[in-house]
N, C-alpha and C positions, 0 to 999 in steps of 0.2 A: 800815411804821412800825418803828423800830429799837428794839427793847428797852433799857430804860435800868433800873437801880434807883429810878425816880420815874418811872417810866409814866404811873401813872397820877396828875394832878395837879390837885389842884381849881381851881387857880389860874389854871391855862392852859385848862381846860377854860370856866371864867366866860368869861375874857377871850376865846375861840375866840364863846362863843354874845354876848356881850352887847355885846365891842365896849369901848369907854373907860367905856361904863358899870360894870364891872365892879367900877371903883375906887370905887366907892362903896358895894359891898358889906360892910358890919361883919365885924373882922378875926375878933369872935365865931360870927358866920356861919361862917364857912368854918373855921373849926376845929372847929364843931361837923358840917359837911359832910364834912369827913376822916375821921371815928370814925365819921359813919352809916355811909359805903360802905366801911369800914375798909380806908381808902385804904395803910396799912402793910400789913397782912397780903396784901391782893390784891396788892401791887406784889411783896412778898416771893416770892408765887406764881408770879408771871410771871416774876421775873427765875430764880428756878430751871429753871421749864419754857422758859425763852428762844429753845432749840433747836428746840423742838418746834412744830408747826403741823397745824392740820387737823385731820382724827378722833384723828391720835395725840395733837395738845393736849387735844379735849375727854376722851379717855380717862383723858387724867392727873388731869383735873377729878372725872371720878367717881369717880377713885381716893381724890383730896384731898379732897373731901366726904365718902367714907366712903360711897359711894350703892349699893344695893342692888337690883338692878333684875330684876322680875320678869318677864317676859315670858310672855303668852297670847298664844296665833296667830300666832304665829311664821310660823309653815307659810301664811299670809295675805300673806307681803311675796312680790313676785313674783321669779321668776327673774332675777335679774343679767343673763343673758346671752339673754334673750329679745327683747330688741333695741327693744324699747318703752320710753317715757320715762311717766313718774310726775309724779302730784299729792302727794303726803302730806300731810295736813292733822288739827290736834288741837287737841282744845282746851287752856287755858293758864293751870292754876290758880295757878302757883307765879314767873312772869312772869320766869324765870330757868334756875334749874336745871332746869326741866325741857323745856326748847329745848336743853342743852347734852346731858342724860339721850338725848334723843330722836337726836340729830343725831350721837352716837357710837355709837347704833342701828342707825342707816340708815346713816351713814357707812361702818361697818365691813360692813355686808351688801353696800354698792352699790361697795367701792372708793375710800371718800373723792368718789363722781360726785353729788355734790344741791348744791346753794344753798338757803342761807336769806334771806328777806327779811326783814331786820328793822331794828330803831331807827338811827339812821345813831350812833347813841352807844355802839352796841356794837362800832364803827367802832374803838376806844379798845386793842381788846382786839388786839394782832396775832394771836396765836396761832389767834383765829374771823376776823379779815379777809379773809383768803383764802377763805372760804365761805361768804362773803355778801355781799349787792346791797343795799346801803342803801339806807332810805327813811327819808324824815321829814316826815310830810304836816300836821305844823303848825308848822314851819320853812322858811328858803327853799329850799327842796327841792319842796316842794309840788307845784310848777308840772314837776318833772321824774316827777315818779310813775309816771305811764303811761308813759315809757319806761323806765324803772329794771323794771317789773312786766315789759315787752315784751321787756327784754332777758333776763330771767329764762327767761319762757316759751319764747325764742327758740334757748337754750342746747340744748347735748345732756347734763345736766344733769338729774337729777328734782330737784324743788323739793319742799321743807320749809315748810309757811307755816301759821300759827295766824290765822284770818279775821277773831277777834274783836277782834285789834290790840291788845288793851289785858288785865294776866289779869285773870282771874275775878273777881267781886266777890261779896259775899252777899247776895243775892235772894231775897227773901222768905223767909228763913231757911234757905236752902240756898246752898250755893258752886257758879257757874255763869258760864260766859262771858257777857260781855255777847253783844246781839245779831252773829251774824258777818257781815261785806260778802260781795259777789257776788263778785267778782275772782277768786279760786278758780276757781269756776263755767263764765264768763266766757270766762277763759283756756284753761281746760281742754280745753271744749271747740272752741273756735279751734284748739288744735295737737294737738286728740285725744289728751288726756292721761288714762286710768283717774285717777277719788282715792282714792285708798288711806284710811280711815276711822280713826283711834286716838286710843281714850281715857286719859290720865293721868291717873293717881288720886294725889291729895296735895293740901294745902290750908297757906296761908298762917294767920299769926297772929291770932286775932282782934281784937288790937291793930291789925293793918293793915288788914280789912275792916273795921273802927267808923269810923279814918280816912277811908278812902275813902268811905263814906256821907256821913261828916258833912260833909265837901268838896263832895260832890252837893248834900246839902241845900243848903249855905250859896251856892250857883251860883260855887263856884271852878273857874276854866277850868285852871289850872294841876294839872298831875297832880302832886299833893303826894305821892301814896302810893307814887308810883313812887321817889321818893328814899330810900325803906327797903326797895327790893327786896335790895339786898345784904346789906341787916342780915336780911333772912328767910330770903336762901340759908343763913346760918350759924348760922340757928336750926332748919334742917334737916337740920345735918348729922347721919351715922348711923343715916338712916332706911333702912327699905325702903319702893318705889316699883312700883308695878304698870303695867304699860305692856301695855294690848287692842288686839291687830291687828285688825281687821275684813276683812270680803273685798274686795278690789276690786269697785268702782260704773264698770261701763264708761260713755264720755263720752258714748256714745249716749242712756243714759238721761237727760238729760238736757234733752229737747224742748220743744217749746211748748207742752207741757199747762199749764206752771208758769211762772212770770217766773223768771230769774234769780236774785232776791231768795229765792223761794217756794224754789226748789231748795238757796240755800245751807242754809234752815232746815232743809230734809229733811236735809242732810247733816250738819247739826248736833246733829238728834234723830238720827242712826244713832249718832254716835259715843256720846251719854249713855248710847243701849242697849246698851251695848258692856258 
């Protein structure tokens, strides 16, 4: 995708998912859709880092956020040059920056070598296109999943991937992924992949978890809260952010004591004891 000064554009992005419908979106809508994702400032962002792509773009990102990145367990990410391929898998409180936090982490330790699997809407960004496999399994993508995941797995490539698809939400009074899927799991062990375990510490606004409750409640399918993810990246900026490496979980561990399912959970209480 070609950088322009209007990258990113709500206009073409409606009209990309909805089709002719789009034109019947209120012209109030979508101006008010430009100031949530503050479609000025990010374009602003991108057409400066224009050049840039990959760990060096996201690096620029934690620069522009002002992000502050603590790392425990460093000494826990494996050897670069041990010839082994990775899971990395975390949880995903912040449903943004802290995938971009994570991925100029590992990026810089592995060479720029991981894929992330994520929203095919983050597709939008070039700067992250290039290191990453979209997916978007409640669009017409759906029906491609499993090879989108298989070419992932398939790569030489460690892969980046948060299980719980969706961030955190507030669960019974604490901030916590929803439940994570197997696929992780699944995959891992089909290409003998170690998972590497890491916990993110930071939390979204409690304006945004009240949203996404009362959405729950009300049986809304549509992910409303997702369209203030950008407005919570920018209420995060100038934080510091703690990021726990855990030890590698070899694939072996993994066996038929447990379903699939039962293992992602295990893997998903190692990270919260992080």
């Amino acid at each position: 995708m070609e950088v322009t000064e209007n990258t990113i554009d709500i206009d073409k992005i409606l009209k990309d998912k909805m089709g002719d419908k789009a034109r019947y979106v209120p012209g109030v809508l979508t101006r008010w859709l430009r100031h949530i994702i503050h479609q000025k400032e990010v374009n602003a962002f991108l057409w400066e880092h224009k050049d840039h792509i990959g760990v060096e773009w996201l690096e620029d990102c934690v620069k522009y956020l002002d992000m502050t990145l603590k790392i425990e367990g460093a000494e826990n990410l494996p050897d670069k040059n041990d010839g082994k391929l990775y899971t990395f898998v975390s949880n995903h409180p912040l449903g943004g920056i802290d995938g971009v936090a994570l991925g100029a982490v590992i990026g810089k330790h592995y060479d720029g070598n991981f894929r992330y699997l994520v929203n095919d809407l983050l597709m939008n960004l070039p700067g992250l296109a290039p290191l990453c496999i979209p997916i978007n399994k409640t669009g017409h993508q759906s029906r491609n999943f499993p090879a989108m995941v298989e070419a992932g797995f398939n790569s030489d490539n460690h892969m980046l991937m948060f299980p719980a698809g969706l961030c955190s939400r507030r669960i019974k009074g604490r901030i916590h992924d929803i439940p994570w899927t197997k696929t992780f799991v699944t995959k891992s062990v089909e290409y003998h992949r170690d998972i590497v375990p890491i916990h993110f510490g930071g939390q979204n606004s409690n304006f945004f978890y009240n949203l996404a409750n009362i959405s729950k409640r009300l049986g809304i399918k549509f992910n409303i809260a997702m369209l203030f993810l950008v407005d919570e990246m920018y209420k995060n900026v100038h934080k510091e952010f703690t990021i726990k490496i855990g030890k590698p979980i070899p694939w072996q561990t993994f066996d038929k004591s447990k379903t699939p399912k039962q293992w992602a959970l295990y893997v998903e209480d190692k990270v919260y004891e992080l």
